[in-house]
C-alpha positions as CSV (number, residue, x, y, z in Angstrom):
1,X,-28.3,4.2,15.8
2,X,-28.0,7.2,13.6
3,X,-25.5,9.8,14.2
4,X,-24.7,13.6,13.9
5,X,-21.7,13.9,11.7
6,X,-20.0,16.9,9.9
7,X,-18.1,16.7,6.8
8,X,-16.1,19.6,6.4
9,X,-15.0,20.4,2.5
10,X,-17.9,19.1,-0.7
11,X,-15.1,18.1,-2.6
12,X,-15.3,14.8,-4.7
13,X,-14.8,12.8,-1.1
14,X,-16.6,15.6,0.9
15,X,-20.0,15.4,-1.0
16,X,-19.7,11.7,-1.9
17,X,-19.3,10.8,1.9
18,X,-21.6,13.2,3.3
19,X,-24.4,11.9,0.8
20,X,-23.9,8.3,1.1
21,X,-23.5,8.8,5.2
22,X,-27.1,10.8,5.3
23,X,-28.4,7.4,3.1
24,X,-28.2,5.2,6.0
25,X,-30.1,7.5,8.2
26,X,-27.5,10.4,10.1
27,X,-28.2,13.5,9.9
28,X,-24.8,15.6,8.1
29,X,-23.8,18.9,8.1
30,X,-21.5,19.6,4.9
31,X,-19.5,22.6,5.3
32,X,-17.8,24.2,2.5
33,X,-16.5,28.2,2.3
34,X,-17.7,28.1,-1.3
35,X,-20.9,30.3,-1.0
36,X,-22.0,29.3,-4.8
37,X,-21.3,25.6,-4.3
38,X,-23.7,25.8,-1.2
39,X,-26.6,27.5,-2.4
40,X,-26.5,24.9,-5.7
41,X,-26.4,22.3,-3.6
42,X,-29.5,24.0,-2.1
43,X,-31.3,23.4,-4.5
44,X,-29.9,19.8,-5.5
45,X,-27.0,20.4,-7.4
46,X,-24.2,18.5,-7.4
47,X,-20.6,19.9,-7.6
48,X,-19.2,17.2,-10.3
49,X,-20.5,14.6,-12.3
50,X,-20.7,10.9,-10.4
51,X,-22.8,8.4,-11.5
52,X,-25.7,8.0,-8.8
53,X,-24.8,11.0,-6.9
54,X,-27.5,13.8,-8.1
55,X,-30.4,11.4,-7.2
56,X,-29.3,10.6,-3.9
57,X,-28.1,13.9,-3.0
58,X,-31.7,15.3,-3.9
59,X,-33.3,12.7,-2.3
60,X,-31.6,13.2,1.2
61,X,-31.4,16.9,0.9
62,X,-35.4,17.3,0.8
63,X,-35.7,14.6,3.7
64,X,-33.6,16.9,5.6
65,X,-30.9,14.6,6.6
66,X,-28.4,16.5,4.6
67,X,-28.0,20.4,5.8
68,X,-25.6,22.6,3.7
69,X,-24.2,25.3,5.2
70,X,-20.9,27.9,4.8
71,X,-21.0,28.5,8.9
72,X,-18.6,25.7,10.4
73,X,-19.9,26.6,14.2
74,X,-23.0,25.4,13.6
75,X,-21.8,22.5,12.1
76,X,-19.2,21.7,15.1
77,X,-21.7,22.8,17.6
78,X,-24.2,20.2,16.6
79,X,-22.1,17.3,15.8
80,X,-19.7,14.4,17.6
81,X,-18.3,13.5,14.9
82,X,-15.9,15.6,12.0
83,X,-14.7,14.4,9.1
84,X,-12.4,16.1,7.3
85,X,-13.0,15.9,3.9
86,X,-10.3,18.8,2.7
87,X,-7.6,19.3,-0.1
88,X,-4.0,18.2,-0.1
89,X,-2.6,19.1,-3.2
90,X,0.9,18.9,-4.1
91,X,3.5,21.2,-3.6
92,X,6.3,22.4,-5.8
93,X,8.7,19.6,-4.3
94,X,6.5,16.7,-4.2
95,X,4.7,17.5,-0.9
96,X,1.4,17.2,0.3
97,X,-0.3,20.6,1.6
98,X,-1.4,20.3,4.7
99,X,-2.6,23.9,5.2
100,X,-6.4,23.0,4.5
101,X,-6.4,20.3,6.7
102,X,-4.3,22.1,9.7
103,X,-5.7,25.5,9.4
104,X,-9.8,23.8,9.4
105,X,-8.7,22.0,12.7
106,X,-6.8,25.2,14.6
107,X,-10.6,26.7,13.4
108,X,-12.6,23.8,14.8
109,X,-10.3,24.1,18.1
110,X,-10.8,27.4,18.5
111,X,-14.8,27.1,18.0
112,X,-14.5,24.4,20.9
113,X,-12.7,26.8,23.1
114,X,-14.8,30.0,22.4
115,X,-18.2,28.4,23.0
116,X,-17.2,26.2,25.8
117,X,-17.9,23.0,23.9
118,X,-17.0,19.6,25.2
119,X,-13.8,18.8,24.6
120,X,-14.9,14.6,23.4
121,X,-14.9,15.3,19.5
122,X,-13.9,12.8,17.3
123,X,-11.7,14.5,14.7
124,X,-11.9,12.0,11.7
125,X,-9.4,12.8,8.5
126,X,-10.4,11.1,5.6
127,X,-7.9,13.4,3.4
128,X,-5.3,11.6,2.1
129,X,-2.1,12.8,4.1
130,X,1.7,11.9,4.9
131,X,2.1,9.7,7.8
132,X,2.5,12.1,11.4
133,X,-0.5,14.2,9.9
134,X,-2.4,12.8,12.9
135,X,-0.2,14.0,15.7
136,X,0.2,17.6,13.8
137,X,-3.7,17.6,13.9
138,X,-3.8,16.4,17.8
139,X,-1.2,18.6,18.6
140,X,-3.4,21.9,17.2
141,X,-5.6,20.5,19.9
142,X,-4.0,20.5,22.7
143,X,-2.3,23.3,22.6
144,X,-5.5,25.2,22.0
145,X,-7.8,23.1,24.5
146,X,-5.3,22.2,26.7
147,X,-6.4,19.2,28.5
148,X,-9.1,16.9,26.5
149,X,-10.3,14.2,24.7
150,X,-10.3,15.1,21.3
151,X,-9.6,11.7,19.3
152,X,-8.1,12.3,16.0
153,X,-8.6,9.5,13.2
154,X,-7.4,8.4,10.5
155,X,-9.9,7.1,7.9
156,X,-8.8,6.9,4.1
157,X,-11.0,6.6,1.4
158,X,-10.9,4.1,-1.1
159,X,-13.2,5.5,-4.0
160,X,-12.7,5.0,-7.7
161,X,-13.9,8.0,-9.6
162,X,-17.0,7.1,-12.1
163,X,-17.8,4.3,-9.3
164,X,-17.9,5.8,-6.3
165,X,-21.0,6.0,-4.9
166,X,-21.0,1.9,-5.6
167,X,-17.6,1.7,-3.3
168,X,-18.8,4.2,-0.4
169,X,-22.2,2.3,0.0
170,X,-20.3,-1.4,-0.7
171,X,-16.2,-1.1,0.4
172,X,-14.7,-3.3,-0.4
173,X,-13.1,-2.8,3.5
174,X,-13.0,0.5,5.5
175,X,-9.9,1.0,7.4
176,X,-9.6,3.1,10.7
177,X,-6.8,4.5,12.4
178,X,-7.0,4.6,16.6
179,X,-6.3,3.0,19.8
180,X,-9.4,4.0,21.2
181,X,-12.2,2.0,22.1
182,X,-15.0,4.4,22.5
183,X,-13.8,5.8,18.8
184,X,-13.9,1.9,17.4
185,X,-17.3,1.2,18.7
186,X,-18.7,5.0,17.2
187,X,-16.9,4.0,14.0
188,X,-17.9,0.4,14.1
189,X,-21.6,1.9,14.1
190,X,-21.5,4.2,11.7
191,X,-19.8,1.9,9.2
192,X,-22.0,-1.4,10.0
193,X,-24.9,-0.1,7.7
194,X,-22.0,-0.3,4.8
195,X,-20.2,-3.4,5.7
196,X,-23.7,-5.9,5.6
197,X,-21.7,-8.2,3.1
198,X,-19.2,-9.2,5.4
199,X,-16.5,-6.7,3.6
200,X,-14.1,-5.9,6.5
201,X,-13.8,-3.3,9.0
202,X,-10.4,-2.9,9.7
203,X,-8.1,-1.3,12.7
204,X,-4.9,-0.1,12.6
205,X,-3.1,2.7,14.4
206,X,-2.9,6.2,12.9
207,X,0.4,6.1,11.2
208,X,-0.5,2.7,9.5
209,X,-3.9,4.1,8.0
210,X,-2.3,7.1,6.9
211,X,-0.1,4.9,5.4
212,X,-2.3,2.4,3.9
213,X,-3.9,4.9,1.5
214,X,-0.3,5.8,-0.4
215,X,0.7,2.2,-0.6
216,X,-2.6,1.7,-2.0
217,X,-2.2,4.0,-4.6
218,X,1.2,3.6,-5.3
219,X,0.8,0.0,-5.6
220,X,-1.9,0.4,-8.4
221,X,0.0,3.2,-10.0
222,X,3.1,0.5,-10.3
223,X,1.1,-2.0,-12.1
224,X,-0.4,0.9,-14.9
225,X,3.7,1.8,-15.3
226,X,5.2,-1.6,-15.2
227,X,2.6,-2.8,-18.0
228,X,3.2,0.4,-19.7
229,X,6.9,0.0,-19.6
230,X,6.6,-3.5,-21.0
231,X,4.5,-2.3,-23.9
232,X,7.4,-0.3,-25.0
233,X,9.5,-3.7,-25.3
234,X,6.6,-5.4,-27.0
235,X,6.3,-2.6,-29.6
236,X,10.3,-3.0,-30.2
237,X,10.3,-6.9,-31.0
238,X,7.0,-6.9,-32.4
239,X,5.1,-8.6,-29.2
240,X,1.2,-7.6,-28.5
241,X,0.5,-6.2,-25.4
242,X,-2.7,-7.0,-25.5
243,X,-2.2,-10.7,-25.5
244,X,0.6,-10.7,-22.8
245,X,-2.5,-8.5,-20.7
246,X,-4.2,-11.7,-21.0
247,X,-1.6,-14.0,-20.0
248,X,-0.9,-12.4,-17.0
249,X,-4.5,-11.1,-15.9
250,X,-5.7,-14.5,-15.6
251,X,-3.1,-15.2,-12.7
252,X,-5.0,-14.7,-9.6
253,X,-2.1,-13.1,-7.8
254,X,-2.2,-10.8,-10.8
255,X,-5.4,-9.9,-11.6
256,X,-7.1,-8.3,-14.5
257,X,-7.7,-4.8,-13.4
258,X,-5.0,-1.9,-13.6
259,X,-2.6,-3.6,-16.2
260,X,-4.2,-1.9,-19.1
261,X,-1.4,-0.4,-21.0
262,X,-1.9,3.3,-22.4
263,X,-1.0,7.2,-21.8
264,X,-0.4,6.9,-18.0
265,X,-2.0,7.6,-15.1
266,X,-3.9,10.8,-14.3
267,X,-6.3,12.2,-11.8
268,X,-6.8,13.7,-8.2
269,X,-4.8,10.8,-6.7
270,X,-2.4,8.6,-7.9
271,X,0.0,11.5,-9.2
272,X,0.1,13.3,-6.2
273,X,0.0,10.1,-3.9
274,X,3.6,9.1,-5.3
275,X,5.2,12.2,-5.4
276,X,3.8,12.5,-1.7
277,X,5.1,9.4,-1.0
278,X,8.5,9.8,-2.3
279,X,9.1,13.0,-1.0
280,X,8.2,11.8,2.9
281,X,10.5,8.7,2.4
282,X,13.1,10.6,1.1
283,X,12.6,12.8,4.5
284,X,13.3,9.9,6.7
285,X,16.6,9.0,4.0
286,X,14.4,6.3,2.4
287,X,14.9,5.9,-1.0
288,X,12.0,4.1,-2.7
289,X,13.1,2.3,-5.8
290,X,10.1,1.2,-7.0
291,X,7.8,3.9,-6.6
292,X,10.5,6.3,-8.2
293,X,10.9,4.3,-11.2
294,X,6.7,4.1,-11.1
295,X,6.8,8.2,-11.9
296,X,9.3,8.0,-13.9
297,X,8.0,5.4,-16.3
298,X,4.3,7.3,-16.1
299,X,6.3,10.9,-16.8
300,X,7.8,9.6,-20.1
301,X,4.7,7.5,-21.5
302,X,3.5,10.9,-22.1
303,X,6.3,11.5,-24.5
304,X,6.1,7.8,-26.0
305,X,3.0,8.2,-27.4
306,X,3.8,12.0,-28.4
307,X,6.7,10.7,-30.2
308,X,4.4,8.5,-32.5
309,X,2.4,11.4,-33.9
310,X,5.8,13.7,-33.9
311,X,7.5,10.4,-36.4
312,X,4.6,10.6,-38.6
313,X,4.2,13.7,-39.6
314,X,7.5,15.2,-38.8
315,X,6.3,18.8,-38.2
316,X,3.1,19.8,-36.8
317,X,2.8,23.3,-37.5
318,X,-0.7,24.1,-39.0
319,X,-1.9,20.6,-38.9
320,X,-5.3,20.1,-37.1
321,X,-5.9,17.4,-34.6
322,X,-9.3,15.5,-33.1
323,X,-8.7,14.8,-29.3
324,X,-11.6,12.5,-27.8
325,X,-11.7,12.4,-24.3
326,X,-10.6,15.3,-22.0
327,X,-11.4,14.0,-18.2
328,X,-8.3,11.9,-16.7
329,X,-10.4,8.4,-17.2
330,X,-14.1,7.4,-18.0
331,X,-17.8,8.6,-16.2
332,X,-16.0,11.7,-14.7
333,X,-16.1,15.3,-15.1
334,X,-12.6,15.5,-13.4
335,X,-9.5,17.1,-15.7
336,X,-7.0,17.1,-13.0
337,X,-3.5,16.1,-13.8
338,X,-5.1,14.5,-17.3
339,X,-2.8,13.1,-19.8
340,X,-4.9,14.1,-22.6
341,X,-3.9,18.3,-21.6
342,X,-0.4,17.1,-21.2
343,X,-0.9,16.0,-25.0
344,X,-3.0,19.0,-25.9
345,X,-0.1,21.3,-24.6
346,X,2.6,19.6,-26.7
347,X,0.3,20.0,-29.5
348,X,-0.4,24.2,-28.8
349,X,3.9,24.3,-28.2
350,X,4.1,23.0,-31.4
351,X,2.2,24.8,-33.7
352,X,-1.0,23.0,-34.0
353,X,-4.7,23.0,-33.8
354,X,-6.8,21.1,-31.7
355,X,-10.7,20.8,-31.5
356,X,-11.8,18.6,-28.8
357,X,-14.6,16.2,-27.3
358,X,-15.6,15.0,-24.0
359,X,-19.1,13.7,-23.0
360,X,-19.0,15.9,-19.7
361,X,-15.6,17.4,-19.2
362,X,-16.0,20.1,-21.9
363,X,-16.9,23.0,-19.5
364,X,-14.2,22.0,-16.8
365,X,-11.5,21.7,-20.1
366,X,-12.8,25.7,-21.2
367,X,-11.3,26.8,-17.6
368,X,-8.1,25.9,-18.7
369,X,-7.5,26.6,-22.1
370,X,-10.2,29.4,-23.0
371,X,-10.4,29.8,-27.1
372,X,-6.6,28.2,-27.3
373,X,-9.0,25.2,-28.6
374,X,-12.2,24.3,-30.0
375,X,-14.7,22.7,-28.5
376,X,-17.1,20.2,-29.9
377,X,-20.6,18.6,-28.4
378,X,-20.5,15.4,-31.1
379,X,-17.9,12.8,-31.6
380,X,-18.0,12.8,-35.3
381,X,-18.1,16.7,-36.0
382,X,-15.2,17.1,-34.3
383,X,-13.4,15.5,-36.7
384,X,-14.0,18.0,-39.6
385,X,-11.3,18.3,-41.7
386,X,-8.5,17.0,-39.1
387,X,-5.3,15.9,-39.9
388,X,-5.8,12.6,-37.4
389,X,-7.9,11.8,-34.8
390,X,-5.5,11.0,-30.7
391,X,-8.1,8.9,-28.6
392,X,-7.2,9.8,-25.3
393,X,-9.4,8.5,-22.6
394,X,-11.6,5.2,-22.9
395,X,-15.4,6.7,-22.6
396,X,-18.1,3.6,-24.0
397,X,-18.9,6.2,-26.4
398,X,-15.8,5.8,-28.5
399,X,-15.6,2.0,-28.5
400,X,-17.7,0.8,-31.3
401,X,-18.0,4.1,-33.5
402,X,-19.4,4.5,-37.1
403,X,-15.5,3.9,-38.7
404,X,-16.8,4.7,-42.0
405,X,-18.4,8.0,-40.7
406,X,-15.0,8.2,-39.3
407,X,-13.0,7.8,-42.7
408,X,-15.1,9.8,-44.5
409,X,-14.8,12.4,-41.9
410,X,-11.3,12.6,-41.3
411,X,-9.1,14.4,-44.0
412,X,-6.6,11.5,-43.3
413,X,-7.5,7.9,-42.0
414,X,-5.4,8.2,-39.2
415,X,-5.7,7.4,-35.4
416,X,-3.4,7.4,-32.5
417,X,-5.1,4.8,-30.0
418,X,-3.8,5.7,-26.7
419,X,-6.2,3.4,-24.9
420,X,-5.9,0.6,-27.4
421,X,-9.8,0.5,-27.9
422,X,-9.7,-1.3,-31.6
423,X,-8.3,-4.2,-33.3
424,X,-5.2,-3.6,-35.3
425,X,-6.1,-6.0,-38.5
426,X,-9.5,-4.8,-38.4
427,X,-8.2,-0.9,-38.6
428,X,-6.1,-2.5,-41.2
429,X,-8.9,-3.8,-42.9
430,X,-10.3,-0.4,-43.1
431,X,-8.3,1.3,-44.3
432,X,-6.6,3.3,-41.3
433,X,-3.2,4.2,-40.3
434,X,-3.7,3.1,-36.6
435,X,-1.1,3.1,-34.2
436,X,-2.3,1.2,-30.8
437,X,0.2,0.9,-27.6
438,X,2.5,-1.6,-27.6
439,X,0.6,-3.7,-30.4
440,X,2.5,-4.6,-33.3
């Protein structure tokens, strides 16, 4: 059966969830206090840049099974179910903020109070939030409503940026927090349409959900540092990363995904999952080895690969440098926490130029640095007269470029591969100073 759902927040879960939820047939109210946002996506426009997403969004907008509005009443009013789709970001110390998420249900509480609402909603939080975030949520609830049956759920999501549309329609599982029943069969039910495969539907209590999603995380951010830490070694005794990637990805217990050696991490999650994570263990006098070092290793492969450039020429003042790739990782518009403006910053601090490219992150990059750079809508005139070209993040566009556009472009034949895209004889071969990651 279809169902009336809210998703409070359009961010990149918000809008992604509420899309691909009102593509199997339920009617969903997205809520967002961004008037702008709203009326663009109005008239079909998405937020950010997902593969997939604008067609569907349109497509479900004009069949009316998508409603956009700024009023959260109506949306509460009409709905059973609320997801809340809202920001955590990290504090000063490490810490996820919770205010979004705590002050949207007080609001939600008090719109059930005022208008004499039942008291049966199903309070689902598919933010990504420190274990107990559940009970601060119920307990908003009940000290408002009194006695009720709110049910407040945890329900992490598991999307990969560039993919996700593909993983909300096809998890790979779907993992819900609660020890109710009624909750588990609504859930079950709205999440059969996705799980057709057989991919798993999985139930947990809250604090294990809430849980799940940082191990997660954390676990993938491990394998980028530990490969990235091991690079460092095989740079030092003249080992090729590349070739020890191979050894190891074909073990099934290892895999092949997430041990690609480069800049580190970036993005809306896995930085601010691991701080998050450390900071609650360290609450509860829980040191986590492991995902301490994790951060630590990620923190300083910024500086490894600065370091390079910095030994080559010695001082940067005046020199001009080509940065491709702006967004965190590939097929996204998203710039947050990405290693290429951590490199861009030591560039500025040190006195030199930088003109950029980025096949969709350009106009998010401007927000940040304004004229403090250049900006460039080609891949070869941006490197006009630069000193060396830093490859950043691994777009499809910058794998098999013209080199000898390249060379003849460049004022020197230099690149700093921090995504190991090429093949070091073959740069060789042509005539480039290349330095890889961790290749000899």
């Amino acid at each position: 059966m279809s169902h009336k759902i809210s998703v409070i927040g359009t961010g990149y879960v918000g809008i992604v969830s509420g899309t691909t939820f009102a593509a199997q047939g339920n009617t969903v109210y997205c809520v967002d206090i961004d008037i702008e946002k709203i009326e663009k996506l109005k008239k079909g426009i998405s937020p950010i840049f997902e593969p997939g997403l604008d067609w569907l969004l349109k497509k479900n907008y004009e069949e009316n099974r998508l409603i956009f509005t700024t009023d959260i009443s109506e949306a509460v009013r009409n709905t059973q179910v609320i997801f809340l789709c809202l920001p955590t970001p990290p504090n000063e110390d490490g810490s996820a903020d919770l205010q979004h998420v705590l002050n949207v249900s007080e609001q939600i509480a008090k719109i059930i109070k005022d208008q004499n609402l039942p008291k049966d909603k199903i309070i689902v939080d598919k933010s990504t939030v420190p274990v107990g975030t559940g009970e601060k949520v119920k307990a908003i609830f009940d000290n408002i409503l009194g006695k009720n049956d709110i049910e407040v759920v945890s329900n992490p999501e598991f999307l990969r940026e560039g993919f996700a549309i593909e993983d909300a329609l096809k998890p790979e599982r779907v993992v819900v927090g609660t020890n109710s029943d009624r909750v588990k069969e609504i859930m079950k039910d709205i999440y059969e349409p996705f799980l057709r495969s057989g991919n798993p539907l999985i139930f947990m209590d809250v604090k294990s959900a809430e849980l799940t999603k940082y191990a997660a995380n954390a676990f993938l951010a491990t394998k980028i540092s530990f490969m990235n830490d091991l690079a460092r070694y095989c740079e030092t005794i003249g080992a090729d990363i590349e070739l020890v990637r191979l050894g190891i990805g074909s073990d099934s217990r290892i895999g092949k995904r997430f041990i690609f050696p480069g800049v580190g991490y970036g993005g809306s999650c896995f930085p601010k999952d691991v701080k998050a994570l450390i900071h609650s263990s360290n609450e509860v006098g829980i040191h986590l080895e492991i995902v301490n070092a994790t951060e630590r290793v990620n923190a300083s492969q910024i500086e490894f690969y600065f370091s390079k450039i910095l030994k080559r020429f010695q001082n940067l003042s005046n020199l001009k440098f080509a940065v491709w790739g702006l967004s965190f990782k590939p097929n996204t518009d998203d710039i947050r926490e990405s290693p290429s403006f951590k490199i861009i910053d030591k560039l500025l601090a040190n006195g030199a130029k930088v003109q950029a490219y980025d096949p969709e992150a350009i106009e998010n990059t401007k927000k940040i640095y304004g004229d403090k750079i250049s900006y460039y809508n080609d891949l070869y005139k941006v490197l006009d007269g630069v000193d060396a070209l830093l490859l950043i993040t691994e777009w499809s566009v910058f794998r098999r470029p013209d080199f000898g556009l390249i060379k003849n472009t460049l004022k020197n034949p230099i690149i700093f591969d921090g995504r190991n895209q090429y093949d070091p004889i073959e740069m060789k071969n042509l005539g480039f100073e290349y330095y890889p990651i961790g290749r000899p």
